[in-house]
C-alpha positions as CSV (number, residue, x, y, z in Angstrom):
1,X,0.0,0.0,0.0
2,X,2.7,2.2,0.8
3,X,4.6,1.5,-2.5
4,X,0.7,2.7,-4.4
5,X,1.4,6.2,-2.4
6,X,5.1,6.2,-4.2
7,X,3.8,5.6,-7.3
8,X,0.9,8.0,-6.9
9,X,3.7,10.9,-6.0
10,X,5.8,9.5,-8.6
11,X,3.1,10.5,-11.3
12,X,2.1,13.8,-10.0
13,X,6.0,14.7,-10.0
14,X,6.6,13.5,-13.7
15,X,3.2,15.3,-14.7
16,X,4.9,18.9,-12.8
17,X,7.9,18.1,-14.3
18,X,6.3,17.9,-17.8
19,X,4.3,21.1,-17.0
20,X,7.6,22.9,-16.3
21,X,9.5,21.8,-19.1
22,X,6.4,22.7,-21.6
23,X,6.7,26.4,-20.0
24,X,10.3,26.2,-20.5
25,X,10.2,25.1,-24.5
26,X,7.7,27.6,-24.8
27,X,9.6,30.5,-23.6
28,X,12.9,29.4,-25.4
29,X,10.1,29.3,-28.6
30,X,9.0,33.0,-28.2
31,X,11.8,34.2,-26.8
32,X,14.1,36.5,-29.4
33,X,17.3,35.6,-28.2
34,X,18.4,32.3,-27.7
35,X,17.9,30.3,-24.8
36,X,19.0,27.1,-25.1
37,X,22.0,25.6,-23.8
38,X,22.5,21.9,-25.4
39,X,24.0,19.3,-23.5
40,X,24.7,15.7,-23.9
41,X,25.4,13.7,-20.6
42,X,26.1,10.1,-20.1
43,X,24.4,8.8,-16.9
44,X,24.9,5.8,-15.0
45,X,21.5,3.9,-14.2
46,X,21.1,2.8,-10.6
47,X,18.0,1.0,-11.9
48,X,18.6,-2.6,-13.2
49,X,15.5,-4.0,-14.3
50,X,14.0,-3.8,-17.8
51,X,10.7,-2.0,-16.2
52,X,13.0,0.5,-14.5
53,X,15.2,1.2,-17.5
54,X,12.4,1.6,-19.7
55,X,10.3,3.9,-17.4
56,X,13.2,5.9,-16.5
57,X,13.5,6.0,-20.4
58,X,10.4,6.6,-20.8
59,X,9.8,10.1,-18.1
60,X,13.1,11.3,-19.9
61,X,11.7,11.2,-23.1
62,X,8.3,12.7,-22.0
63,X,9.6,15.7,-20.3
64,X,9.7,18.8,-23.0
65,X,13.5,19.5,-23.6
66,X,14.7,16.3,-22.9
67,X,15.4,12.9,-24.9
68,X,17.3,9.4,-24.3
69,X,19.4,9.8,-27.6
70,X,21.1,6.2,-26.6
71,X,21.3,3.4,-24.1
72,X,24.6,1.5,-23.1
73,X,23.8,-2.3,-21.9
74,X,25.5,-2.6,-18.7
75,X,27.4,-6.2,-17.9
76,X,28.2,-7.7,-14.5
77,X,30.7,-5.3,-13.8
78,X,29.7,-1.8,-15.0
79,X,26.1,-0.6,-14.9
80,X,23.9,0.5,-17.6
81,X,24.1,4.1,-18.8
82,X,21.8,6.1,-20.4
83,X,22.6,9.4,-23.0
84,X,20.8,11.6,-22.4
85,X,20.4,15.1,-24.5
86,X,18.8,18.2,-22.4
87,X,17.7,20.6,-24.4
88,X,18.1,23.8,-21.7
89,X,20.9,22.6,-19.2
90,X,22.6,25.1,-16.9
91,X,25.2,22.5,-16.6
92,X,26.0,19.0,-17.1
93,X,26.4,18.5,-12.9
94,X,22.8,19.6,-13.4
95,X,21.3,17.9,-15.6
96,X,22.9,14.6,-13.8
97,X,21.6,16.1,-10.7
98,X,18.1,15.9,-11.8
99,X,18.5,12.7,-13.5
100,X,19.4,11.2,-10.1
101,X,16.8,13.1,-8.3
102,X,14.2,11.4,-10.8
103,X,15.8,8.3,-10.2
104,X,15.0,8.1,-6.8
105,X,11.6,9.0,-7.2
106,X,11.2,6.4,-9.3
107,X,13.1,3.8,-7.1
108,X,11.3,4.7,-4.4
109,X,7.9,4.3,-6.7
110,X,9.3,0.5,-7.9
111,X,11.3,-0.9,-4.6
112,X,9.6,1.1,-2.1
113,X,10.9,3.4,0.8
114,X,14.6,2.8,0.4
115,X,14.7,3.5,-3.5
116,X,18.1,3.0,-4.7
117,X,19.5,1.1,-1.7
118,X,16.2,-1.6,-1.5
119,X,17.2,-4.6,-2.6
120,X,15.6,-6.0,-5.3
121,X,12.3,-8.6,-4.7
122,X,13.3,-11.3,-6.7
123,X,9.9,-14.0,-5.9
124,X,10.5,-17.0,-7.4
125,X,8.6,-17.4,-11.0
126,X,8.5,-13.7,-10.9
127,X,9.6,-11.3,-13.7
128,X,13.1,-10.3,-11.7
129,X,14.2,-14.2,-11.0
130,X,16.3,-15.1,-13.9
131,X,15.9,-19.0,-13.0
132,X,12.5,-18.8,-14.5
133,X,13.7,-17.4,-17.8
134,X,16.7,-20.0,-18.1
135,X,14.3,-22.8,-16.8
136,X,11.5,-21.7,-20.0
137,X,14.3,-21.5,-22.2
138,X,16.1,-24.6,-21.2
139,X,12.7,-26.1,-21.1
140,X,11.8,-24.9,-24.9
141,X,15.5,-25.8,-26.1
142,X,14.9,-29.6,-24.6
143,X,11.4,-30.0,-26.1
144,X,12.2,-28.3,-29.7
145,X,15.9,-28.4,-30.0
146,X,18.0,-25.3,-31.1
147,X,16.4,-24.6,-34.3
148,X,12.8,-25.1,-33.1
149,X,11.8,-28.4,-34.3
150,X,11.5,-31.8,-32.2
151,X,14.8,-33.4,-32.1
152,X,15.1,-36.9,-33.4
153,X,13.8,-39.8,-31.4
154,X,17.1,-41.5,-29.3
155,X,17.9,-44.7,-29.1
156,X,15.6,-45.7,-25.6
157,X,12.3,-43.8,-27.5
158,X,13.2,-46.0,-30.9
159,X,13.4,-48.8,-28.7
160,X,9.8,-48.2,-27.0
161,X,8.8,-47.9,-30.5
């Protein structure tokens, strides 16, 4: 219940944030001189699932005057990073500050209180335990082979033949 009121607070921050950055494109818009100040930061995720990537993706891409221009796949060792272009950044400490404040808003919205530092819940069968994908694959491998036809019969099913 407590995770519903992140998530709740989550969406009214995103939908302010999209209000602000509207007013923002709009003034740099009507304004005569230029006010833009293009950036392109890399930032490291603290997120690690797929739904976490792709919704901080996703509220980076909604907010006016900002865009995911590219995704790095992390590996075992070094997280995944996102590029992100903002379209009116003071400066690149900035815009990765308010990347990581949005962050934690939306850790906070997906692991609850602790955000970041929560550890993930990995229930078993669930989208975040990676046994159930290897067993489904392993499982579809056995049963169709590699190329996704039955394999053969072996020498014990000729034999019950």
């Amino acid at each position: 219940m407590r995770r519903l009121g992140y998530m709740a607070s989550y969406a009214l921050w995103i939908f302010g944030e999209i209000l602000k950055g509207s007013l923002q494109m709009a003034k740099g818009v009507y304004s005569r001189r230029t006010l833009s100040s293009p950036a392109i930061v890399e930032y490291p995720l603290r997120a690690t699932t797929d739904i976490e990537i792709i919704t901080m993706s996703s509220s980076i891409t909604i907010t006016p005057g900002t865009l995911v221009v590219g995704i790095a796949h992390g590996t075992r060792e070094e997280r995944s990073s996102l590029f992100v272009h903002a379209l009116f950044a003071e400066s690149r400490e900035q815009v990765l500050a308010d990347l990581g404040e949005m962050e934690e808003r939306l850790l906070r919205a997906t692991r609850g209180a602790d955000g970041a530092d929560a550890a993930l819940n990995t229930r078993r069968g669930g989208l975040g335990d990676e046994r159930f994908v290897d067993g489904r694959v392993a499982r579809s491998l056995h049963e169709h082979g590699r190329d996704g036809h039955r394999p053969g019969p072996t020498t014990a099913e000729e034999e019950e033949s």
